[in-house]
C-alpha positions as CSV (number, residue, x, y, z in Angstrom):
1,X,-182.3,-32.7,20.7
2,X,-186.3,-31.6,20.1
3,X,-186.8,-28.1,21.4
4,X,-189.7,-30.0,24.2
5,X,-186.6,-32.2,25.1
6,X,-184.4,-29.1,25.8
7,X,-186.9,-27.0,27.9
8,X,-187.6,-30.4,29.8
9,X,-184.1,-30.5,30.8
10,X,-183.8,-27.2,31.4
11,X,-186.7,-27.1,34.2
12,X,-184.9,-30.2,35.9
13,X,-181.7,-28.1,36.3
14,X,-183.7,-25.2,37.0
15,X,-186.0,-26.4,39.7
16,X,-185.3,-30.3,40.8
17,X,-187.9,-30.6,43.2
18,X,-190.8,-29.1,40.6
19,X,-189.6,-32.0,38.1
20,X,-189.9,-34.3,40.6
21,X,-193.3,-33.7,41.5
22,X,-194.3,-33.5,37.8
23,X,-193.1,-36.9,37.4
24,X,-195.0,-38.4,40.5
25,X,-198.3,-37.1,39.3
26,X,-197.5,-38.4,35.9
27,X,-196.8,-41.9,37.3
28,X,-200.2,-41.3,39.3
29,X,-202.2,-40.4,36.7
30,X,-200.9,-43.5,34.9
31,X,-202.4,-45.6,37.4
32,X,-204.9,-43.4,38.5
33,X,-206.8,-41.4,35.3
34,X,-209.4,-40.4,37.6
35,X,-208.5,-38.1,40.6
36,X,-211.6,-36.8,42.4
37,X,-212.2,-33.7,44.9
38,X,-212.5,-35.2,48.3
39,X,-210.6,-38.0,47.9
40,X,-207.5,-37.1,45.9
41,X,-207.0,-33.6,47.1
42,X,-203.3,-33.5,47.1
43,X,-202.9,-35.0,43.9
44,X,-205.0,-32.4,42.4
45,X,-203.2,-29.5,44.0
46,X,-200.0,-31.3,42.6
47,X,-201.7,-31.4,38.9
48,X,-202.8,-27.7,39.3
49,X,-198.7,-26.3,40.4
50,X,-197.8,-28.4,37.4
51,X,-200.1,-28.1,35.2
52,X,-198.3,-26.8,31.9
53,X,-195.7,-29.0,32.4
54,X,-197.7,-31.9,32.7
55,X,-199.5,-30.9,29.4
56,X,-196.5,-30.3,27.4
57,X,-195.5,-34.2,28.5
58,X,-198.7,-35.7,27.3
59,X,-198.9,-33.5,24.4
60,X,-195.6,-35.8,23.2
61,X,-198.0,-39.0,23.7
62,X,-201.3,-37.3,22.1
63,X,-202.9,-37.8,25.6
64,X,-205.4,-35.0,26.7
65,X,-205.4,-33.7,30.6
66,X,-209.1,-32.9,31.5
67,X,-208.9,-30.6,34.8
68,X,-212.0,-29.2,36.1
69,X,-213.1,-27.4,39.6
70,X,-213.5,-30.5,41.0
71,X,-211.8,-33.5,39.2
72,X,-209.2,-34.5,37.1
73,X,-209.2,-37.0,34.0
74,X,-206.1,-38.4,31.7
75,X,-207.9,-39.2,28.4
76,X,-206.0,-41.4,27.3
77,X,-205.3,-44.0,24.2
78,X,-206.6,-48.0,24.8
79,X,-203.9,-50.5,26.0
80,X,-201.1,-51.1,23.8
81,X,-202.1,-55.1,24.2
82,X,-205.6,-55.0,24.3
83,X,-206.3,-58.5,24.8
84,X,-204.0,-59.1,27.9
85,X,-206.0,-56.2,29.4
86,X,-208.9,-57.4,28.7
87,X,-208.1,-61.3,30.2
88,X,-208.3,-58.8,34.0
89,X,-210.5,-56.1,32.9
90,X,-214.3,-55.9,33.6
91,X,-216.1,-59.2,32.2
92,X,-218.3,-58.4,29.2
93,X,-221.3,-57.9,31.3
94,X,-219.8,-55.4,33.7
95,X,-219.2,-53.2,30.7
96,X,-222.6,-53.4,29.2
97,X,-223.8,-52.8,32.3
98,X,-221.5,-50.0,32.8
99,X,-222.8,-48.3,30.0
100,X,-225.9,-48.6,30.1
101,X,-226.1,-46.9,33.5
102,X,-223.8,-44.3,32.0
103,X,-226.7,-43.8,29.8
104,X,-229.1,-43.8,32.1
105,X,-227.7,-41.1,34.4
106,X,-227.7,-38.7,31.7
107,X,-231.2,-38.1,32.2
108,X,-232.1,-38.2,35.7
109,X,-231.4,-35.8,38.8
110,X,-228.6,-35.1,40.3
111,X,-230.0,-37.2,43.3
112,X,-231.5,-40.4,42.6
113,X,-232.0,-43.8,44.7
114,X,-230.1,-46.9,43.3
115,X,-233.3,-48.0,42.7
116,X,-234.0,-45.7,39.8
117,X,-230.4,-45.6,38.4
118,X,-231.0,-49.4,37.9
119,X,-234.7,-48.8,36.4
120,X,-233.8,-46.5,34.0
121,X,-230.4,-48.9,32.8
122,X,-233.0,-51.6,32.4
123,X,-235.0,-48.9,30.0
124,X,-232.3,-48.3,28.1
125,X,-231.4,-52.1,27.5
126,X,-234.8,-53.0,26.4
127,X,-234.5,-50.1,24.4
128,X,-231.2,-51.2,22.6
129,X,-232.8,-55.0,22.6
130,X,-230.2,-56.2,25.1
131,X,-231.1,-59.1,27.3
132,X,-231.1,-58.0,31.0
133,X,-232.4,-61.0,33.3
134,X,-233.0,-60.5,36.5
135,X,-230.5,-63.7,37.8
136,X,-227.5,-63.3,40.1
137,X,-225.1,-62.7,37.3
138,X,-226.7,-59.9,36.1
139,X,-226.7,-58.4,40.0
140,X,-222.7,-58.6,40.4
141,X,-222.2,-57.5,37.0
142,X,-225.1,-54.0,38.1
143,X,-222.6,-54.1,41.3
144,X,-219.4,-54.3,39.5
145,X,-220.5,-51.6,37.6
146,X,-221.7,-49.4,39.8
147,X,-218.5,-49.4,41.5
148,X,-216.5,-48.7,38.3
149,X,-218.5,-45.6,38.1
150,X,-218.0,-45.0,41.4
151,X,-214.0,-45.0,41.4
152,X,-214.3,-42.6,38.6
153,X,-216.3,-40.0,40.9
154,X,-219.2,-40.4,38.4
155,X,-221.3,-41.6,41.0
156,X,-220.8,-41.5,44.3
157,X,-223.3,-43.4,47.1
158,X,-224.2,-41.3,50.0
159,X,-225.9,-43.2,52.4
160,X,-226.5,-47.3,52.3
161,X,-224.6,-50.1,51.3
162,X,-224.1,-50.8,47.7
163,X,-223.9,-54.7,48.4
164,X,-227.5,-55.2,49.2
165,X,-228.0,-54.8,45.6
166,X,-227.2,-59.0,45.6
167,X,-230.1,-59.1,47.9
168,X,-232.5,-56.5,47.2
169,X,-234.4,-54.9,44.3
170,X,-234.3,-51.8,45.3
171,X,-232.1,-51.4,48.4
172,X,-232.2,-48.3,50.6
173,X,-229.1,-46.9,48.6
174,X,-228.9,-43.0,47.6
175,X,-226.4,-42.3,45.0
176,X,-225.2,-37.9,44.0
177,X,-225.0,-38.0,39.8
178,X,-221.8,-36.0,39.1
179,X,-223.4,-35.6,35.3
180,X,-221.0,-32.8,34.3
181,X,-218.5,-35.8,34.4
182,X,-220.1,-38.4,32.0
183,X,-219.0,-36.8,29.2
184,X,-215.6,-37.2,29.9
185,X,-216.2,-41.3,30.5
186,X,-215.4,-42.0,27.2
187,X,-211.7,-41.3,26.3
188,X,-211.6,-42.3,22.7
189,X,-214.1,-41.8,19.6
190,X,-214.9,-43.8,16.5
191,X,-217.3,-43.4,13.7
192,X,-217.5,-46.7,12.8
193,X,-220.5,-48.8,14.5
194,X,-219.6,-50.4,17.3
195,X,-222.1,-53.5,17.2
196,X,-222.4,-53.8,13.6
197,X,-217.9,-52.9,12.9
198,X,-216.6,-53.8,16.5
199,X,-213.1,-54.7,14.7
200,X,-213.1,-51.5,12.8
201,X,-214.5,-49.2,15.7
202,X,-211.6,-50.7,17.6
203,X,-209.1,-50.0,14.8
204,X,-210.0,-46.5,14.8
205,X,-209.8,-45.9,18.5
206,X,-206.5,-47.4,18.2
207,X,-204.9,-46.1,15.7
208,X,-202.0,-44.3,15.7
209,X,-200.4,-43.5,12.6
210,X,-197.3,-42.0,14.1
211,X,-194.4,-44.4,14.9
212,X,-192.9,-42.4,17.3
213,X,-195.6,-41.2,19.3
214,X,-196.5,-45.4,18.8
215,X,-193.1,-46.2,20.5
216,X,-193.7,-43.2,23.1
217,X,-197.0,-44.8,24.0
218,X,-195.8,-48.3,24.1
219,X,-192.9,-47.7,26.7
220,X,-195.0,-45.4,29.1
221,X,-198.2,-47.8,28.8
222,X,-196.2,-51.3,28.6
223,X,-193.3,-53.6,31.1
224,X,-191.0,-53.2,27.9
225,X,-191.1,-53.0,24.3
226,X,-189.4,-55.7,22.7
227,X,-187.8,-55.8,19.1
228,X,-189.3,-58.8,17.7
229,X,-192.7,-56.9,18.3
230,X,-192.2,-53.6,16.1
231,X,-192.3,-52.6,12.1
232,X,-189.4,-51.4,10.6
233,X,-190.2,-47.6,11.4
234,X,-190.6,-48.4,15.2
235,X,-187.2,-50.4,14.7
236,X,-185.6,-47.6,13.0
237,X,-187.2,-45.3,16.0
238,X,-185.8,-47.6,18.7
239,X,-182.5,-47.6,17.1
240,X,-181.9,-44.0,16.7
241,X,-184.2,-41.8,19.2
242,X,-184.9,-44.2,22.1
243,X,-181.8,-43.0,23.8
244,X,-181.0,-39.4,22.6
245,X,-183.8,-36.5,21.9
246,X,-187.0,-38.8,22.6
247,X,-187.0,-41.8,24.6
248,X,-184.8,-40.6,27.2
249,X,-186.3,-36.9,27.8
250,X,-189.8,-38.8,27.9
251,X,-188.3,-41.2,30.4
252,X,-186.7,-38.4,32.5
253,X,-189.9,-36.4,32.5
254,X,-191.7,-39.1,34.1
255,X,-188.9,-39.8,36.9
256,X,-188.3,-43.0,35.3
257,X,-184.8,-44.7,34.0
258,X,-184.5,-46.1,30.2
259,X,-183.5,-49.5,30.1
260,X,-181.6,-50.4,26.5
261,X,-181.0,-53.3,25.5
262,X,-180.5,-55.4,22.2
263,X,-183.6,-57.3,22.5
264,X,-185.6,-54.2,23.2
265,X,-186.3,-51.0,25.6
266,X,-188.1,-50.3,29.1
267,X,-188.9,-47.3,31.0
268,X,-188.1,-48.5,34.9
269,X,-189.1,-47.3,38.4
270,X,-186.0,-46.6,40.3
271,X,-185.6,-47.2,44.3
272,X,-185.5,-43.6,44.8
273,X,-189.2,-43.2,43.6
274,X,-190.9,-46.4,44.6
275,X,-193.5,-45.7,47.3
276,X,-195.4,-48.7,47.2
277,X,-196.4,-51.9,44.8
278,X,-199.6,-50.0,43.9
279,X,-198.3,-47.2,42.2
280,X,-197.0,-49.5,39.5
281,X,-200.1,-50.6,38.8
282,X,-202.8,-53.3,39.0
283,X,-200.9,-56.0,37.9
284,X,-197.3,-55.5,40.0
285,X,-194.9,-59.0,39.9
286,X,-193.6,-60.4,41.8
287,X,-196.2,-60.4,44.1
288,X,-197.4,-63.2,46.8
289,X,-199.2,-65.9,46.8
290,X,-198.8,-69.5,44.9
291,X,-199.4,-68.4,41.3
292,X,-196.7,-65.7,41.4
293,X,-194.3,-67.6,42.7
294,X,-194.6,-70.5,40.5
295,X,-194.6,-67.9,37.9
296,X,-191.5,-66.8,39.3
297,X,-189.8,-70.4,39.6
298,X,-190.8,-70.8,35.9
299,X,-188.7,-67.6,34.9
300,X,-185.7,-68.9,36.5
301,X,-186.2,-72.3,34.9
302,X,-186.6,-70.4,31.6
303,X,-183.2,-68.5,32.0
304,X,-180.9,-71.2,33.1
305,X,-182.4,-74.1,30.9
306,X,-184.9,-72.7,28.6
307,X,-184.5,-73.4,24.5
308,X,-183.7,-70.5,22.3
309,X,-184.7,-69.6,18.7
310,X,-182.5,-67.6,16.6
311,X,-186.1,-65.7,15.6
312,X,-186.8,-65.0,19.1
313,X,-183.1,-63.5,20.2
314,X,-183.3,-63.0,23.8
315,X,-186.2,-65.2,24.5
316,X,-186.6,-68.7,26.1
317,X,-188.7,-71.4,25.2
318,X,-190.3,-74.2,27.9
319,X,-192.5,-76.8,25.8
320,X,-195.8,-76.8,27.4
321,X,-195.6,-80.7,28.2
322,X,-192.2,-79.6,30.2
323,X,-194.4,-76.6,31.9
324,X,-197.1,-78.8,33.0
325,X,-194.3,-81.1,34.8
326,X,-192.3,-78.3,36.4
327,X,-195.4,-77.3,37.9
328,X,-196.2,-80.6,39.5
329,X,-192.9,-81.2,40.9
330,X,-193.1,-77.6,42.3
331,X,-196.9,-78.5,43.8
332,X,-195.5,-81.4,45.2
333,X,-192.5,-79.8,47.4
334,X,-194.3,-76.7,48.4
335,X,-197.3,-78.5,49.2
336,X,-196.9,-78.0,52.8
337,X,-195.1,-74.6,52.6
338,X,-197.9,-72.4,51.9
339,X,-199.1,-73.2,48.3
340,X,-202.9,-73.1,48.1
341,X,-204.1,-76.2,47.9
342,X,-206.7,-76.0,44.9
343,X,-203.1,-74.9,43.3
344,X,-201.5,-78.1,44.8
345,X,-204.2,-80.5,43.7
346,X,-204.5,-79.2,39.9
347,X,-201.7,-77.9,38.3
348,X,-202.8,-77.6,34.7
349,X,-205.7,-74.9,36.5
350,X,-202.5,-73.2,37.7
351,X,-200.4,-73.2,34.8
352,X,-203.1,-71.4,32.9
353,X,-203.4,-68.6,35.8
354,X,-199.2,-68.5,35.6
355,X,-200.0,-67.8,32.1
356,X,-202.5,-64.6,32.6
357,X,-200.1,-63.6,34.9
358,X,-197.2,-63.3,33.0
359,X,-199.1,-62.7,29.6
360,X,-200.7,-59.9,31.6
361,X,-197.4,-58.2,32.4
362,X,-195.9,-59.0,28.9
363,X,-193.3,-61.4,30.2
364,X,-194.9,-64.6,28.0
365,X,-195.9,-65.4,24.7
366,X,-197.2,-68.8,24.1
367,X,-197.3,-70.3,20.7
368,X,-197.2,-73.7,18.9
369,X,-196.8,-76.0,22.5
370,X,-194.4,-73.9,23.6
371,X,-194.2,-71.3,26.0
372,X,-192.2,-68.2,25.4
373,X,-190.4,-66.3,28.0
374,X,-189.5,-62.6,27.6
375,X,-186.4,-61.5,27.7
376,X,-187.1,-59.0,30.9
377,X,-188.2,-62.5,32.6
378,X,-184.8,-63.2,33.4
379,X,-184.3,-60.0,35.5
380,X,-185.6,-61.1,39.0
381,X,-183.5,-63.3,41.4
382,X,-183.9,-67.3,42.2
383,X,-186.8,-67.0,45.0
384,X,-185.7,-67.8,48.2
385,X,-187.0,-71.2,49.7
386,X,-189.7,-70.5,52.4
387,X,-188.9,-72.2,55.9
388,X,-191.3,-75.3,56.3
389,X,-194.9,-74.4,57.5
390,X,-194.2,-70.7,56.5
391,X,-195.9,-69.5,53.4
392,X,-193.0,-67.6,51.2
393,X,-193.6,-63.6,50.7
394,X,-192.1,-62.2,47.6
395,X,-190.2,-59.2,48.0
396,X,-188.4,-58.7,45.2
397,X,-188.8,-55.1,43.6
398,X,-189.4,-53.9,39.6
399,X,-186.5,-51.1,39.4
C-alpha cells in the first residue's frame, strides 16, 4: 500500500465524519468545478476545513484546487470521452461566443451594461475575422453564453433580465466583471495552435502519459471503465492495483464503492451517500420521460436476448434493423401511456436520442449495424409497466 493510501485510511479511522465530508465535497466539486461566494457558501466552508485533504486526493489525479477569498475552482483534465461530451455540451457557437466575451471582459470595468460586454465580443470577433451576424442564432448562442459565464461566477447580472437579449440590442441589463476569475477559465494549456492544429492542441491538453493516473482519471470522470477499452499498461493496472493500494483508497476517499468485475471496473455511489439525482451529474439514468425509458426497455432486451461476440466479452449486440423494430412496437403499446407523441409518431428520431443517451453515459457503442450494449447496461431492473393513462416515472437508483 502507497504511503497517500495509508494516511487516507488512517484519517477515516481517525476521524469518520471529517472523511465523510471530504468525500461529499469531492463528489461536489465533480459536478460542480465552480463554487462561488454567495451562492455556495457551505460548500466552500466544507472545501476550506478540508482543504489538505482534498489536495492530497486530487494531487493522485493531477487535478489542481484553485481556492480564493471568494470562490473555488477544480482545474481539471478534459472528459475522458470527449466526443460523447461534446454531443450535450455547448453547440459550437455558444463556445465561440463564450470566448470571445471572456476576451472581451478582460478589458473593461468591473461594471459594465450587457450592452458593452456584447460590443466589445463583437470587436474582438471582427478582430480574429470571425463571422458574427446579427440573426437569432447568433442571440441564443450570446445568451447561452452569457449564462455559462454566469454559473461560473465570472459574471454575474445585477439588475434586468438576461432574456431580453432575444429581443433587444442593448437591453437594460447590468452585469459585475469578477476579472480576477478569468484567468482561471481556462483549465488546460497547449502550445500548439488551436485553429491552425485543433487535433494536436487537443492532444496536448489531453495527454496523459501516466497509465495510472490515466485509469485514476477514467474511473472518477467515467460510468465504468471497461477492459476492451484500455492498452496493455492500463490492463496490467486494472489487474493488479484497481483493488489494493490505488483504485480502492481513491474510491474510499471519494465515499464511493469499487465495483470489479471481469469485463471491467466502476467507482459507484452507495444509498448511504445519495442525496439527490443531481449530484451524480448532468446526465443521471434512468431518468423520466419517453427516451429514457425506451432506453431502458432496450437494456433489458439487450441482456436477455441480445447477441454476443467473443471480442466484446460481456457485451450485447441488437442489429440496428432489430432496434428500429423494438422501438416501434414499444411506440405502439405505450402510445397512450404517456410516451410523447413526436416520440410515438417517429421512432427512427427516437432511436437516435436513445443512442446520445446511452452513448452519453457510456452504456453503448454502435458500430457496423449493430448496436452495442455495455456490460453495466444490464444492471438496472425490467421497468415496471405504467398503469393506462399514467405516464411511467423511473425510479430506479445508480448505486
Amino acid at each position: 500500500m502507497t504511503t497517500g493510501a495509508k494516511a487516507w485510511r488512517q484519517r477515516r479511522t481517525d476521524a469518520p465524519e471529517t472523511a465523510a465530508e471530504t468525500a461529499s465535497v469531492l463528489r461536489q466539486l465533480m459536478v460542480q468545478p465552480w463554487l462561488v461566494a454567495g451562492r455556495d457558501d457551505v460548500a466552500i466552508a466544507a472545501v476550506r476545513r478540508n482543504e489538505a485533504a482534498i489536495r492530497e486526493v486530487l494531487g493522485r489525479l493531477g487535478w489542481v484546487l484553485v481556492a480564493e477569498r471568494d470562490f473555488v475552482r477544480l482545474r481539471k483534465s478534459p472528459p475522458v470521452r470527449r466526443d460523447a461530451w461534446a454531443s450535450t455540451g455547448p453547440t459550437p457557437l455558444t463556445s465561440s461566443w463564450f470566448f470571445l466575451l471572456v476576451a472581451a471582459a478582460e478589458s473593461l470595468p468591473p461594471r459594465v451594461s450587457i450592452g458593452q460586454l456584447i460590443a466589445a465580443a463583437r470587436s474582438a470577433a471582427a478582430e480574429a475575422e470571425i463571422p458574427a451576424a446579427d440573426d437569432m442564432p447568433q442571440r441564443y448562442a450570446i445568451l447561452a453564453a452569457v449564462k455559462l459565464l454566469e454559473q461560473r461566477g465570472v459574471v454575474e447580472s445585477l439588475d434586468g433580465d438576461l432574456n431580453l437579449l432575444l429581443r433587444e440590442d442593448d437591453p437594460p441589463v447590468l452585469l459585475a466583471v469578477h476579472h480576477h476569475r478569468l484567468v482561471h477559465v481556462i483549465a488546460n494549456f497547449g502550445t500548439a495552435d488551436p485553429v491552425a492544429d485543433p487535433a494536436g492542441w487537443l492532444h496536448q491538453v489531453a495527454r496523459e502519459s501516466d497509465p495510472a493516473r490515466r485509469m485514476r482519471r477514467k474511473l472518477v470522470d467515467d460510468t465504468a471503465v471497461y477492459a476492451i477499452d484500455l492498452d496493455s499498461d492500463e490492463a496490467d493496472w486494472l489487474s493488479r492495483r484497481v483493488r489494493s493500494d490505488d483504485g480502492l483508497p481513491l474510491a474510499e476517499a471519494f465515499g464511493l464503492h469499487l465495483e470489479r468485475r471481469a469485463e471491467g471496473a466502476a467507482f459507484v455511489v452507495p444509498a448511504d451517500a445519495f442525496r439527490s439525482r443531481d449530484a451524480l451529474g448532468d446526465r443521471p439514468f434512468p431518468g423520466g420521460g419517453t427516451v429514457a425509458h425506451a432506453a431502458v426497455l432496450l437494456c433489458d432486451l439487450a441482456e436477455s436476448d441480445g447477441v454476443v461476440a467473443a471480442e466484446r466479452p460481456g457485451w450485447r449486440g441488437i442489429a440496428d434493423d432489430d432496434v428500429l423494430r423494438q422501438l416501434t412496437t414499444f411506440a405502439a403499446k405505450y402510445a397512450g401511456q404517456g410516451w410523447a407523441a413526436e416520440h410515438v409518431a417517429a421512432p427512427a428520431g427516437l432511436a437516435a436520442e436513445v443512442a446520445a443517451l446511452l452513448a452519453g453515459v457510456n452504456l453503448l457503442r454502435v458500430d457496423t449495424g449493430m448496436w452495442w450494449f455495455a456490460p453495466a447496461a444490464g444492471r438496472w431492473e425490467r421497468p415496471r409497466e405504467p398503469r393506462r393513462g399514467q405516464a411511467r416515472k423511473d425510479s430506479h437508483g445508480l448505486g
